[in-house]
C-alpha positions in Angstrom: 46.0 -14.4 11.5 48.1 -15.1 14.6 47.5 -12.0 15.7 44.2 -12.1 15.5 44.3 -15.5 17.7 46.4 -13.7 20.5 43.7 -11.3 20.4 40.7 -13.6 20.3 42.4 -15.5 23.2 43.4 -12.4 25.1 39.6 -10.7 24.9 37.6 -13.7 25.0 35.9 -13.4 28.0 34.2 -10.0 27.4 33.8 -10.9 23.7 31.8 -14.3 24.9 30.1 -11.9 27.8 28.9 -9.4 25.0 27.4 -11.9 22.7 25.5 -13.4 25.4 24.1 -9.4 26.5 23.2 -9.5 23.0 21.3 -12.6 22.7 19.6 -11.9 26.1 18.8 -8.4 24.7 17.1 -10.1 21.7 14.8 -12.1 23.9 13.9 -9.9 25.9 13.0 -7.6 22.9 11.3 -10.7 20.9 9.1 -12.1 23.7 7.5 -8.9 25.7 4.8 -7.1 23.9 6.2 -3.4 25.0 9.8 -3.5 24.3 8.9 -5.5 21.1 6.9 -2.3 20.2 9.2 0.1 21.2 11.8 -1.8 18.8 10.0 -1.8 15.9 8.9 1.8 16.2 12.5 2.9 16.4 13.8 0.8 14.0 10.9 2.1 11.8 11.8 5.6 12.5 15.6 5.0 11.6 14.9 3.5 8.8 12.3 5.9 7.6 14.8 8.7 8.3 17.8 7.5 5.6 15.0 6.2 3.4 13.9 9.9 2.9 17.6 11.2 2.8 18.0 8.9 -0.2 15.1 9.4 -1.9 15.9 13.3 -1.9 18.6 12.2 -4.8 16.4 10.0 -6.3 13.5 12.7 -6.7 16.2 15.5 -8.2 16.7 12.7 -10.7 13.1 11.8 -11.4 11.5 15.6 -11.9 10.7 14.4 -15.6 8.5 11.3 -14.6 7.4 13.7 -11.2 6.0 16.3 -13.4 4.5 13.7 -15.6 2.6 12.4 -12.6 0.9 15.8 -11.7 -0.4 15.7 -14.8 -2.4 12.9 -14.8 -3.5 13.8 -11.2 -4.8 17.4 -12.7 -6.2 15.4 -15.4 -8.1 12.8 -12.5 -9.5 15.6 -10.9 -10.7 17.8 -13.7 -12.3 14.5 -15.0 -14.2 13.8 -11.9 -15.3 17.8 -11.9 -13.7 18.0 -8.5 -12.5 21.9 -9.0 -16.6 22.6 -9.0 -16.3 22.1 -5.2 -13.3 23.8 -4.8 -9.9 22.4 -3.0 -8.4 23.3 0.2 -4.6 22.3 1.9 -1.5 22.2 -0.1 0.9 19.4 -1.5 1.6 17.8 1.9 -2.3 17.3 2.1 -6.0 17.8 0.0 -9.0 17.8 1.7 -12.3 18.7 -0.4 -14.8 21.3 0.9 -18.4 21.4 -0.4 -21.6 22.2 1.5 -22.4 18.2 2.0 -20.2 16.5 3.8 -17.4 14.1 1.9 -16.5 10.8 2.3 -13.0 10.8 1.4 -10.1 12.6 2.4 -6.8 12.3 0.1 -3.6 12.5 2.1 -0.3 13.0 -0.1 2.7 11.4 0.7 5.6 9.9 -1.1 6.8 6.8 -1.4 10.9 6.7 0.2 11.1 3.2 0.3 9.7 0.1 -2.6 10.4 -3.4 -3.1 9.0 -5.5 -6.1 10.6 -8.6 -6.1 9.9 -10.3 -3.4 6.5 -12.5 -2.2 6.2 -10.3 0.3 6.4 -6.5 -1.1 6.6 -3.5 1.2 6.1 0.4 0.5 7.6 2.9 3.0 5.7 6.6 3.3 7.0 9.8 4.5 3.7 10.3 6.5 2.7 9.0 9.7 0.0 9.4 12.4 1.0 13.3 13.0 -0.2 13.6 9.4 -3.1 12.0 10.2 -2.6 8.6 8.6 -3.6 5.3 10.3 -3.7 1.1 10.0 -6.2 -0.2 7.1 -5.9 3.2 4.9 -6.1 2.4 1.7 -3.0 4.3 -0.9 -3.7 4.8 -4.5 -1.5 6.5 -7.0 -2.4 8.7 -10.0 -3.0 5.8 -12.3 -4.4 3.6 -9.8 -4.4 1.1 -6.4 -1.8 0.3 -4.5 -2.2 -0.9 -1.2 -3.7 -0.9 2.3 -1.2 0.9 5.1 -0.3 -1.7 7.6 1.8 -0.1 10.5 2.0 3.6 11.4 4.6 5.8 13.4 4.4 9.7 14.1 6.6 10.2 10.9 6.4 7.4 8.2 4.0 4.3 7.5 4.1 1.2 5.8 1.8 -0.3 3.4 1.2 -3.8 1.6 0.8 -2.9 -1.7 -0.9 -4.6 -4.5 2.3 -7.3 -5.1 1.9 -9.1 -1.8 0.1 -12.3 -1.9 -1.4 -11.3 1.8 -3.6 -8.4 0.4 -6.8 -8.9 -1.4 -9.0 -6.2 -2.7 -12.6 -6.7 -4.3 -12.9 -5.1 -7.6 -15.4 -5.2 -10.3 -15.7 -5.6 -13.9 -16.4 -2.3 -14.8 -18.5 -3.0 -17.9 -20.6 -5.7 -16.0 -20.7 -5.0 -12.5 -19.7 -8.3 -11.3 -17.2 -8.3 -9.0 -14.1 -10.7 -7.7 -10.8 -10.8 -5.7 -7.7 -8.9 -7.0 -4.2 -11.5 -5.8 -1.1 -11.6 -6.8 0.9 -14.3 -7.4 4.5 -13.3 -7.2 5.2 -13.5 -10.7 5.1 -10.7 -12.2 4.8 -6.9 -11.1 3.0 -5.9 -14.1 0.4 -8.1 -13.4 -2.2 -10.1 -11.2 -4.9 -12.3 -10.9 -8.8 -11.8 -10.9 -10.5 -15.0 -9.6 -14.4 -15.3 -8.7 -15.5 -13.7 -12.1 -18.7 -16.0 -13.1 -17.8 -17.6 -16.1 -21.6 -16.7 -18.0 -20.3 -13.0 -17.8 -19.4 -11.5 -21.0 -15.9 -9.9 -21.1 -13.2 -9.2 -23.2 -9.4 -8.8 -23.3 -9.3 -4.8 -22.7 -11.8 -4.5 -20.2 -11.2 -2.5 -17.0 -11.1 -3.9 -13.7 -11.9 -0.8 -11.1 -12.5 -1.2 -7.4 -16.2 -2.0 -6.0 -16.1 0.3 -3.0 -17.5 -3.0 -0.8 -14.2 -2.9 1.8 -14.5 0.8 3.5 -11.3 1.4 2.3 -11.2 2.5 -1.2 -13.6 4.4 -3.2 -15.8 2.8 -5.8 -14.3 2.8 -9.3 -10.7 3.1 -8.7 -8.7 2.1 -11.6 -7.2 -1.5 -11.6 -6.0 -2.6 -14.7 -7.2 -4.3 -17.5 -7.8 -7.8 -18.8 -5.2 -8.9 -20.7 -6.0 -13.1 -21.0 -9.4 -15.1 -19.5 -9.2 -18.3 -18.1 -11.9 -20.7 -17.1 -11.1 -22.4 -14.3 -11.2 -26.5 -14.8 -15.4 -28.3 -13.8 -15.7 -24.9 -12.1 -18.5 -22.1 -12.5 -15.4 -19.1 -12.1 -13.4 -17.6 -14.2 -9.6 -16.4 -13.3 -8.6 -12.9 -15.2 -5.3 -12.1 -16.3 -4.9 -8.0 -15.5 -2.0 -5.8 -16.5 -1.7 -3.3 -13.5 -2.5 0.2 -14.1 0.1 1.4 -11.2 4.1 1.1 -12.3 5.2 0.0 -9.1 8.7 0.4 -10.1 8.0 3.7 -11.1 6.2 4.7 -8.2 6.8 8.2 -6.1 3.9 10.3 -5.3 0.4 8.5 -3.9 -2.1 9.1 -2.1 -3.5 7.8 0.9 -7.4 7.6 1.5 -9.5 8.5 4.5 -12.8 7.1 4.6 -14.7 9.5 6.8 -17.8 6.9 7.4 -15.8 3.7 7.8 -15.7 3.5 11.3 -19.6 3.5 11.0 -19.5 1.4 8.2 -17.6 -1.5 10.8 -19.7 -0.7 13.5 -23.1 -1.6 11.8 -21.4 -4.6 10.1 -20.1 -5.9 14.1 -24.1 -5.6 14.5 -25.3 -7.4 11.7 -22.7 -10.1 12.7 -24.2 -10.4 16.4 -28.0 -11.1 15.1 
């Protein structure tokens, strides 16, 4: 201890004129748009680079559950008679080629970085703009949603997924056509909320929630999850759903992230409805 004191009292000039280089640093960096950029994309981009170094031992551990997943995917697309087209690209991408033109483009990527317990969940992908990947993307995994890509470097992107209380997605019943506004609520992340539903509409514990297709970012009649309670919400004309998530977050490796080839036009004839 004492000599720690001789040394605190024999450095303590430099030491005091180091914090404050820091501490300038950090303003510097916090208040100007550029160097705040710059910042974040490098952190991003060191972060992104152990995340991927880690989840090589994770993945040599997981081949069971990896394998498991390609399976359903073959199943997806054999079910939605996507091999009649025909498939181009390898693992690192799938793009669809027909003679019309196709709205979606499916980007694989793997998840190297997951939280689930917090309010405000974050995914980490091993793809970035280089790969084609941009902001408002929406991912999806083999047994359905997971998020909306939020911020993009040349290697890696992150996305809000489903278990952040900042995203909300439109979905439908799928048996009715009505539709709502998926939210979680921080509880639970096997499960999440419905809310809008009109109460006249006639469902049932079971029932599959699926995405409407209304945002430009994910398809029509993604899987969601499925009712699990109803609730009717108090001298109101709505009723809140109880879903159990289709997507194991916790379990979550390989996803796919979703290019919607007309949403650019989609936005621009919406900014003109909005101007009449």
């Amino acid at each position: 201890m004492r000599n720690l004191l001789r040394f605190l009292y024999k450095y303590n000039f430099p030491i005091i004129f180091l914090v404050l280089e820091i501490f300038a640093l950090f303003l510097v960096v916090r208040n100007n748009p550029i160097p705040h950029s710059r910042a974040f994309s490098g952190i991003q981009n060191v972060n992104g680079f152990f995340y991927e170094k880690s989840y090589g031992l994770r993945q040599y551990l997981n081949l069971k559950h990896e394998n498991y997943l390609l399976a359903m995917e073959n199943s997806r697309l054999r079910s939605q008679g996507i091999e009649s087209i025909g498939l181009e690209g390898s693992f690192d991408g799938i793009s669809y080629s027909s003679e019309k033109p196709v709205a979606f483009e499916y980007i694989t990527a793997r998840v190297i970085n997951n939280s689930v317990n917090k309010q405000y969940n974050y995914l980490t992908l091993d793809k970035g703009s280089l790969s084609g990947v941009s902001a408002d993307m929406a991912v999806v995994a083999p047994d359905g949603i997971v998020g909306v890509v939020k911020n993009v470097t040349a290697h890696y992107s992150t996305v809000i997924p489903v278990l952040n209380n900042k995203l909300q997605i439109s979905v439908v019943h799928k048996k009715t056509g009505y539709f709502g506004s998926l939210v979680w609520d921080g509880k639970d992340h096997k499960q999440a909320n419905v809310n809008e539903i009109p109460i006249h509409v006639g469902m049932l514990p079971g029932d599959s929630i699926v995405t409407s297709g209304y945002s430009a970012l994910f398809p029509p009649g993604e899987m969601v999850g499925e009712i699990v309670s109803i609730a009717d919400q108090k001298g109101g004309s709505f009723s809140t759903l109880r879903i159990a998530l289709s997507t194991d977050f916790k379990r979550l490796s390989c996803v796919y992230i979703i290019h919607n080839r007309g949403r650019e036009e989609i936005r621009n004839l919406k900014l003109l409805n909005d101007d009449q």
